[in-house]
DOLO-245789 format. One record per atom (N, C-alpha, C): residue in three letters; atom name; x negated, y negated, z negated. Coordinates in Angstrom, 2 decimals, padded with zeros to 5 digits. Layout:
! residues N
res=ALA; atom=CA; px=X; py=Y; pz=Z $
...
! end
This chain:
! residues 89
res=UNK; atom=N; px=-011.29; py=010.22; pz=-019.38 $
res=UNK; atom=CA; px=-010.48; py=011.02; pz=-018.48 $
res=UNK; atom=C; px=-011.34; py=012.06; pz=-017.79 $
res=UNK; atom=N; px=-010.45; py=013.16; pz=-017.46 $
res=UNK; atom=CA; px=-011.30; py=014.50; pz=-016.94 $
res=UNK; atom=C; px=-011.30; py=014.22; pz=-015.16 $
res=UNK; atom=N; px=-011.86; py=015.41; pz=-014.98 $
res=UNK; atom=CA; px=-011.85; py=014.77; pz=-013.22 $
res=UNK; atom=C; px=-009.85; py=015.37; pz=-012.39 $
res=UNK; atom=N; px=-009.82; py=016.19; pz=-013.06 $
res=UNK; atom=CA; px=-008.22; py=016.56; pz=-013.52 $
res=UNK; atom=C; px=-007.35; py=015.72; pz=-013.29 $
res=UNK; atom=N; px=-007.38; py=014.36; pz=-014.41 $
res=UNK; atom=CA; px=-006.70; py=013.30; pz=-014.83 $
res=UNK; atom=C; px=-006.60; py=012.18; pz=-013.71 $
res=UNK; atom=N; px=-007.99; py=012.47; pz=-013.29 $
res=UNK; atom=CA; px=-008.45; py=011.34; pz=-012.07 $
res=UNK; atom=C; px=-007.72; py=011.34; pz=-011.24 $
res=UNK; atom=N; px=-008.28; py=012.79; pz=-010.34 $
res=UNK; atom=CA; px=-007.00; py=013.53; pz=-009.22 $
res=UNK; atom=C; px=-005.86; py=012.96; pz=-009.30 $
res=UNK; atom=N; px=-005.21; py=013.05; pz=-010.46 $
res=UNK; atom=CA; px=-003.64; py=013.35; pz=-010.78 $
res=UNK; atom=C; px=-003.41; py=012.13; pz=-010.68 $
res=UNK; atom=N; px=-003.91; py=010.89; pz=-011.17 $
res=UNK; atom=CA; px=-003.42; py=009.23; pz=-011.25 $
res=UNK; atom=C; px=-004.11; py=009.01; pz=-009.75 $
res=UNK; atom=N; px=-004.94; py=009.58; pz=-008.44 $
res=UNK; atom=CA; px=-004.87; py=008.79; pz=-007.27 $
res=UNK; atom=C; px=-003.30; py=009.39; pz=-006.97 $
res=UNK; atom=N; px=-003.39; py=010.69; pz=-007.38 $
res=UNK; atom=CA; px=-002.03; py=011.25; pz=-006.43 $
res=UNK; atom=C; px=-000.88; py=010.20; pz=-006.91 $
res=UNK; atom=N; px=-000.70; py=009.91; pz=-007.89 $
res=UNK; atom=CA; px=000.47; py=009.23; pz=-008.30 $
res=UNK; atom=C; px=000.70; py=007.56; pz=-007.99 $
res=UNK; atom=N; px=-001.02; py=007.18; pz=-007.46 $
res=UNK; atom=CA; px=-000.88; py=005.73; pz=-007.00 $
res=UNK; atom=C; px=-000.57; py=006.06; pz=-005.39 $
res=UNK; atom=N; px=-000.96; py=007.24; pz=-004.74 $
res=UNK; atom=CA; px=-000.96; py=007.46; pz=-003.26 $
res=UNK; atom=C; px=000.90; py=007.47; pz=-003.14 $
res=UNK; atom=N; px=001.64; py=008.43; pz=-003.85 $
res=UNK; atom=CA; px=003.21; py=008.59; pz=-003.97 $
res=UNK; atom=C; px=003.41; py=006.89; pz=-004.52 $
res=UNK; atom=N; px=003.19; py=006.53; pz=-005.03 $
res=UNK; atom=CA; px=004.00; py=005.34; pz=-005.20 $
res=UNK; atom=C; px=003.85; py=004.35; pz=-004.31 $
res=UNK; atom=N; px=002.73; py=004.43; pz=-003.45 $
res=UNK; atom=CA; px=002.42; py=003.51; pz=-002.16 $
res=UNK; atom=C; px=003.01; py=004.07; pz=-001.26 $
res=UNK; atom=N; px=003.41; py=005.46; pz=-001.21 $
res=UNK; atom=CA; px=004.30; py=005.98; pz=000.07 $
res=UNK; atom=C; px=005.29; py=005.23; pz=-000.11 $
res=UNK; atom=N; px=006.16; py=005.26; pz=-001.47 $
res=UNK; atom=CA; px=007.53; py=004.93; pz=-001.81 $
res=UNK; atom=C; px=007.64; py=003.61; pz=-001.28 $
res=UNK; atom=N; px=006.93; py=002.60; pz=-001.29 $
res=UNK; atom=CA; px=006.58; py=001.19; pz=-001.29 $
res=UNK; atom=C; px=006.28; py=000.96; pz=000.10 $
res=UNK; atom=N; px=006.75; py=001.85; pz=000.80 $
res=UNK; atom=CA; px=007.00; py=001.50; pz=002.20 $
res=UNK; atom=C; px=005.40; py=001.76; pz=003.35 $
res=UNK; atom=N; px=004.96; py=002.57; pz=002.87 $
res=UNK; atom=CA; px=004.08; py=003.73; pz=003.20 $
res=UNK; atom=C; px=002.58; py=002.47; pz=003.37 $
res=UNK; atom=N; px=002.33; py=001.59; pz=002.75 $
res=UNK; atom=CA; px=000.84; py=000.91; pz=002.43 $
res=UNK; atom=C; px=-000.11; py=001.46; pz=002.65 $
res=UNK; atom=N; px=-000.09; py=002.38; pz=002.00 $
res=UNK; atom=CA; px=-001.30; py=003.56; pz=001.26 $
res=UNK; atom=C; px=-002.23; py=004.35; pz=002.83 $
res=UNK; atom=N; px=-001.76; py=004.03; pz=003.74 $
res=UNK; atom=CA; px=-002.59; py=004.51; pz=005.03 $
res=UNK; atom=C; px=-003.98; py=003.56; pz=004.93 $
res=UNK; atom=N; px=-004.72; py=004.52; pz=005.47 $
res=UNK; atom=CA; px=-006.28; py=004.09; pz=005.62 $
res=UNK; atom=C; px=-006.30; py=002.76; pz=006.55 $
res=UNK; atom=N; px=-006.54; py=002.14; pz=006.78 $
res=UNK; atom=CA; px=-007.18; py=000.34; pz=007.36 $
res=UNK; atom=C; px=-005.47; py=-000.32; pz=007.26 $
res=UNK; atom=N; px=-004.71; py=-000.01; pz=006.35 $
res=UNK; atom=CA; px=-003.76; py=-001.21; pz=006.50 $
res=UNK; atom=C; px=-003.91; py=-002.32; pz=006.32 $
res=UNK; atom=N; px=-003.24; py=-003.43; pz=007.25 $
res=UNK; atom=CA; px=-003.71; py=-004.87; pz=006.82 $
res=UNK; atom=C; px=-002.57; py=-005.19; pz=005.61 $
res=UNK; atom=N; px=-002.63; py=-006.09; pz=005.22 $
res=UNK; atom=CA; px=-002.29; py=-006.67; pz=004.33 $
res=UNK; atom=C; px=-000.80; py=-007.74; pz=004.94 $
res=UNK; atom=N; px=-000.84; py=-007.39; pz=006.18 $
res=UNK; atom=CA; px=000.22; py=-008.38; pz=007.03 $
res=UNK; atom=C; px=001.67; py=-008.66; pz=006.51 $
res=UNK; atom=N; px=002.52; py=-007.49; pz=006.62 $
res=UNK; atom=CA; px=003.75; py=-007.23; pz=006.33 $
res=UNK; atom=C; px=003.65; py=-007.89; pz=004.80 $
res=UNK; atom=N; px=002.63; py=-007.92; pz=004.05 $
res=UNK; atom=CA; px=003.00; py=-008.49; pz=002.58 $
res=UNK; atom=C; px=002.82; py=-009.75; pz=002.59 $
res=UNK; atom=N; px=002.25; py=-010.52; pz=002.98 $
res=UNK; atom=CA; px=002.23; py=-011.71; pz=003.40 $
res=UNK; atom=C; px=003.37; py=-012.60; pz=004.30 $
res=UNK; atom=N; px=004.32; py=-011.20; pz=005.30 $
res=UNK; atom=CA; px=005.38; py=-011.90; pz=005.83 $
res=UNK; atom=C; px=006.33; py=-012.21; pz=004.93 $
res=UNK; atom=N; px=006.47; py=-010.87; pz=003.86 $
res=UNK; atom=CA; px=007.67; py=-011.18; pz=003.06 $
res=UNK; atom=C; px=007.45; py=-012.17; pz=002.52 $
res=UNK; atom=N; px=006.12; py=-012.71; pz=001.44 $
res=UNK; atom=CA; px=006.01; py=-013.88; pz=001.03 $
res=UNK; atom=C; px=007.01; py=-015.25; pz=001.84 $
res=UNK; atom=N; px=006.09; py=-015.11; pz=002.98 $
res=UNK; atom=CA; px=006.41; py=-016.40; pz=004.06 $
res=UNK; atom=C; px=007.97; py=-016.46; pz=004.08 $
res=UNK; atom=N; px=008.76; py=-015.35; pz=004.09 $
res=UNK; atom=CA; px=010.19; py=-015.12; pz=004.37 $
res=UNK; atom=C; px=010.95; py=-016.11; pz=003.31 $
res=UNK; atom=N; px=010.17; py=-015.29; pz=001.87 $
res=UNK; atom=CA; px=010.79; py=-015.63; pz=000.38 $
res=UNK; atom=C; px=011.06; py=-017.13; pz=000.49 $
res=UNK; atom=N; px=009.74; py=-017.73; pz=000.66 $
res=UNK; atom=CA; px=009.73; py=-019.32; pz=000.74 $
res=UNK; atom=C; px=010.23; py=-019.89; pz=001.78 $
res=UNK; atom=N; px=011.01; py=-019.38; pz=003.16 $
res=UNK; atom=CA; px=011.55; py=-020.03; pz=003.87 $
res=UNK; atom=C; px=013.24; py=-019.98; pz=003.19 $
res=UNK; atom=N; px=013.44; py=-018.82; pz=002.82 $
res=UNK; atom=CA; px=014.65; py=-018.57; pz=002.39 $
res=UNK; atom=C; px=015.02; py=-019.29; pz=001.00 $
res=UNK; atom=N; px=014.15; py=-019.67; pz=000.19 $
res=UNK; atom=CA; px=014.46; py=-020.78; pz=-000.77 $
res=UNK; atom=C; px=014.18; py=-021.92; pz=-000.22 $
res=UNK; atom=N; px=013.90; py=-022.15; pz=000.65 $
res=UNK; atom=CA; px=013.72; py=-023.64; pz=001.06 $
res=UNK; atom=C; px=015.02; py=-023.95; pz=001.52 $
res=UNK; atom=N; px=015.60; py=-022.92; pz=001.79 $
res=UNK; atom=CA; px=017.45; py=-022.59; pz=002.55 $
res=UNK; atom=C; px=017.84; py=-022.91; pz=001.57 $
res=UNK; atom=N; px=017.30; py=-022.91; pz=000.23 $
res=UNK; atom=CA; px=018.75; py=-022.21; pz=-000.62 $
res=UNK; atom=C; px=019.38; py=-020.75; pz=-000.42 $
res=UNK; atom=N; px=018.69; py=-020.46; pz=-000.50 $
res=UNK; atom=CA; px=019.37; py=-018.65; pz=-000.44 $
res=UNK; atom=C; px=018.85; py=-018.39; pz=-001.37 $
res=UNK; atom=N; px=019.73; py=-016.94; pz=-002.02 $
res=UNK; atom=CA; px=019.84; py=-016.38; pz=-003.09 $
res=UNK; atom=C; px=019.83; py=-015.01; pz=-002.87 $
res=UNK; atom=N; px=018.59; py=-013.98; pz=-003.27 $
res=UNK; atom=CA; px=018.93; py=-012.30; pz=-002.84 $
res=UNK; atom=C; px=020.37; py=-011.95; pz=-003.87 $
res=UNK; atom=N; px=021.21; py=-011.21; pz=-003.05 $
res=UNK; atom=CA; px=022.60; py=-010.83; pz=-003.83 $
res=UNK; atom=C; px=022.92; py=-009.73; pz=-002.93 $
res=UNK; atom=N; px=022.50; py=-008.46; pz=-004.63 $
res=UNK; atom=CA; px=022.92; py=-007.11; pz=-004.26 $
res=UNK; atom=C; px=024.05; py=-006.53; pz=-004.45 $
res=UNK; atom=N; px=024.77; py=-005.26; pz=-003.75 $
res=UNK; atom=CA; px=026.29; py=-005.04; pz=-004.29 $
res=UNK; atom=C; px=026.11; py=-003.80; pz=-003.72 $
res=UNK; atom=N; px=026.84; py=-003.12; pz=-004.14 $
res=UNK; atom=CA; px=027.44; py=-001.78; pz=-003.47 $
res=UNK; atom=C; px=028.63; py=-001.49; pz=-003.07 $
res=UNK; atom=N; px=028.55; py=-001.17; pz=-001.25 $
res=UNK; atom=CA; px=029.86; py=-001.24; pz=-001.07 $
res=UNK; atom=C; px=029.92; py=000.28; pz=-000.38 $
res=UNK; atom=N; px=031.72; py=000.59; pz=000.09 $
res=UNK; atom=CA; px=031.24; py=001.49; pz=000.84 $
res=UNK; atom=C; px=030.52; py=002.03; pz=002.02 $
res=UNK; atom=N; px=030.44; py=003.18; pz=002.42 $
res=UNK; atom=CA; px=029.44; py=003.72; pz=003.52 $
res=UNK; atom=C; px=030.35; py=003.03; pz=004.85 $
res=UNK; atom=N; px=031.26; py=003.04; pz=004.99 $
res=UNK; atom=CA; px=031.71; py=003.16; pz=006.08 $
res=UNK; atom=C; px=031.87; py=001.41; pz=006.47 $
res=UNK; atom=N; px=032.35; py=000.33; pz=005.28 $
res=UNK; atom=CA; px=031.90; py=-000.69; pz=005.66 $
res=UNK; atom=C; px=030.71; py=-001.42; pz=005.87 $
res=UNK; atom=N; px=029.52; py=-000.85; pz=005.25 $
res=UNK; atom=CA; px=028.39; py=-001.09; pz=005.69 $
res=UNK; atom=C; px=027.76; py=-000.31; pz=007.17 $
res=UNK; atom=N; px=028.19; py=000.28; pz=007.15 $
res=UNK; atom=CA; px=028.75; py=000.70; pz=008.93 $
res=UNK; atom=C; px=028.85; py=000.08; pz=009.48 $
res=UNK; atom=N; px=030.08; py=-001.29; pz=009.84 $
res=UNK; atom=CA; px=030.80; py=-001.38; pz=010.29 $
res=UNK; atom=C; px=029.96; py=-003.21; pz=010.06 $
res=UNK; atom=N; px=029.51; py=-003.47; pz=009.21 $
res=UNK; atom=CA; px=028.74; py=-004.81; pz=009.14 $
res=UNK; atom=C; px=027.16; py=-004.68; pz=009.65 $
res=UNK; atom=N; px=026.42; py=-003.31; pz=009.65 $
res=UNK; atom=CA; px=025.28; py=-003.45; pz=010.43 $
res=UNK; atom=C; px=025.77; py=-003.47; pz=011.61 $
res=UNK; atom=N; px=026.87; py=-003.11; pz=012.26 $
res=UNK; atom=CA; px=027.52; py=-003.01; pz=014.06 $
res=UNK; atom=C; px=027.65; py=-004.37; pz=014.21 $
res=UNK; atom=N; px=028.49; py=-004.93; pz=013.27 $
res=UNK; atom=CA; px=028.39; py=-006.67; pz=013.72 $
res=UNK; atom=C; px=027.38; py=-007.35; pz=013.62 $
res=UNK; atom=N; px=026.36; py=-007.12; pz=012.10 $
res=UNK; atom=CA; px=024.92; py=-008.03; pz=012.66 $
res=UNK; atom=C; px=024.26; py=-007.88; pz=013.62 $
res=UNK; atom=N; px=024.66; py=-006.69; pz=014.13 $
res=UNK; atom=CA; px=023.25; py=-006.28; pz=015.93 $
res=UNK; atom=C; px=024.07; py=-007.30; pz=016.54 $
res=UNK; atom=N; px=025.24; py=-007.81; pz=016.50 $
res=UNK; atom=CA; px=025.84; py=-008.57; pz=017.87 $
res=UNK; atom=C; px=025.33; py=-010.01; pz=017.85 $
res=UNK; atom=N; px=025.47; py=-010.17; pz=015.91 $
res=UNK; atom=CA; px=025.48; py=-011.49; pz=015.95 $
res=UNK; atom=C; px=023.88; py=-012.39; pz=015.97 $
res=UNK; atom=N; px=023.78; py=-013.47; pz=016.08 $
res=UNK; atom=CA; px=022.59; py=-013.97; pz=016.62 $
res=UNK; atom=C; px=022.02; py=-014.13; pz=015.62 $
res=UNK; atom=N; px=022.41; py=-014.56; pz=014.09 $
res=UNK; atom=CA; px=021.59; py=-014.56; pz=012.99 $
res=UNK; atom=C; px=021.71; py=-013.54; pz=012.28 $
res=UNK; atom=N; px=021.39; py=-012.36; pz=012.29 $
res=UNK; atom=CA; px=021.61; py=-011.19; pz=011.30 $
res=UNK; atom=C; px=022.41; py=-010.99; pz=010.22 $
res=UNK; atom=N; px=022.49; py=-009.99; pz=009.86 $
res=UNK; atom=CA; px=023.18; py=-009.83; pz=008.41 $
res=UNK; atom=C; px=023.18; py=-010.80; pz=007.94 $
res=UNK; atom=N; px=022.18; py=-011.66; pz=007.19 $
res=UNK; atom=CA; px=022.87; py=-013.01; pz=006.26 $
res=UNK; atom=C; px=023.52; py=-013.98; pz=006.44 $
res=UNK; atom=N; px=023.21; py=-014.20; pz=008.10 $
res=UNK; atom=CA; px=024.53; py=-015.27; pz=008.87 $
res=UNK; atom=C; px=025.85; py=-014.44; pz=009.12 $
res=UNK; atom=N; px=025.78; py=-013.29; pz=009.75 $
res=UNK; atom=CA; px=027.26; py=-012.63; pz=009.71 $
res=UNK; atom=C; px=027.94; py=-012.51; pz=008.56 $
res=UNK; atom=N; px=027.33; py=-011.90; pz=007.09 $
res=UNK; atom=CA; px=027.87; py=-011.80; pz=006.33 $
res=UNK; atom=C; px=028.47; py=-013.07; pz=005.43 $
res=UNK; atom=N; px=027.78; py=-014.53; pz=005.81 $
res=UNK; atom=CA; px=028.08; py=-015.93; pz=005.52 $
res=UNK; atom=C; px=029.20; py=-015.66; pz=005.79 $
res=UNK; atom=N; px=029.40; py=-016.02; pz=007.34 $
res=UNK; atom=CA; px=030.28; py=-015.65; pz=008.06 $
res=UNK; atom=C; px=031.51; py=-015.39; pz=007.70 $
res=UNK; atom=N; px=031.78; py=-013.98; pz=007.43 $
res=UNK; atom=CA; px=032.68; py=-013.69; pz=006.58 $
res=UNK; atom=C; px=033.47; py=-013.96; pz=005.57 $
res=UNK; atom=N; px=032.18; py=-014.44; pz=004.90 $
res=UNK; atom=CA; px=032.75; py=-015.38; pz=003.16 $
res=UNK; atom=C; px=033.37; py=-016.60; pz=003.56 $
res=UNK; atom=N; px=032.73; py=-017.53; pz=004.29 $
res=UNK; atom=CA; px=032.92; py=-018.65; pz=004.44 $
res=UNK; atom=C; px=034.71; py=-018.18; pz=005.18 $
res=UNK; atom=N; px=035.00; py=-017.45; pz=006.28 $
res=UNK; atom=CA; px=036.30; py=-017.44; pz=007.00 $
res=UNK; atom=C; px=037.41; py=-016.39; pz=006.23 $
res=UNK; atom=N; px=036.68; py=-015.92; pz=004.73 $
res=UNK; atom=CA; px=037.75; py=-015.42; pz=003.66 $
res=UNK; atom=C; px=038.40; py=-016.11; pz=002.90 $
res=UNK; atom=N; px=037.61; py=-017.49; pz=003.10 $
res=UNK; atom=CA; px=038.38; py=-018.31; pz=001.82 $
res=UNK; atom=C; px=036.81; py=-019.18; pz=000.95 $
res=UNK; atom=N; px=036.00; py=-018.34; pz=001.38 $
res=UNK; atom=CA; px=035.06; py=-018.75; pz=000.24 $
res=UNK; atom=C; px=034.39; py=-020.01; pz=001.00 $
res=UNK; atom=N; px=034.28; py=-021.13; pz=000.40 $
res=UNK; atom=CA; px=033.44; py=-022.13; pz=000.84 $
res=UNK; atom=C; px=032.02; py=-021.91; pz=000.85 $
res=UNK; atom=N; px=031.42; py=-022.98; pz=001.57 $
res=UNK; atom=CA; px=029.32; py=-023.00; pz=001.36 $
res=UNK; atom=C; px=029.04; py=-023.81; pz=000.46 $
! end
């Protein structure tokens, strides 16, 4: 590789560490990646399952307004919901 090539693959590891939730700053710890870990394994120890969907703008609106109220965030409010639609746990 030329010194060209070099350049061009930090720039493209520096943009992909921005994307990745901005890492790529000079003395970052390593913290925040280690929480998610800790999260992952509390949340399978739950039994929880990540489950993505797309809904509209205006009801996801309208469900981040209710998780600020409610005491367990989004994944207890949105339980919540399922469970008092019909859907069992």
């Amino acid at each position: 590789m030329n010194k060209f090539q070099l350049e061009q693959n930090k720039a493209f590891k520096l943009a992909n560490d921005l994307k990745q939730g901005g890492r790529a700053r000079v003395g970052a710890d390593d913290a925040p990646k280690a929480d998610r870990r800790e999260q992952r394994k509390l949340d399978q120890a739950k039994g929880l399952v990540p489950f993505a969907c797309k809904l509209d703008e205006k009801l996801v609106k309208q469900l981040k307004e209710r998780a600020e109220t409610h005491e367990g965030g989004m994944t207890e409010a949105l339980a919540e919901l399922l469970v008092a639609a019909g859907l069992s746990r």
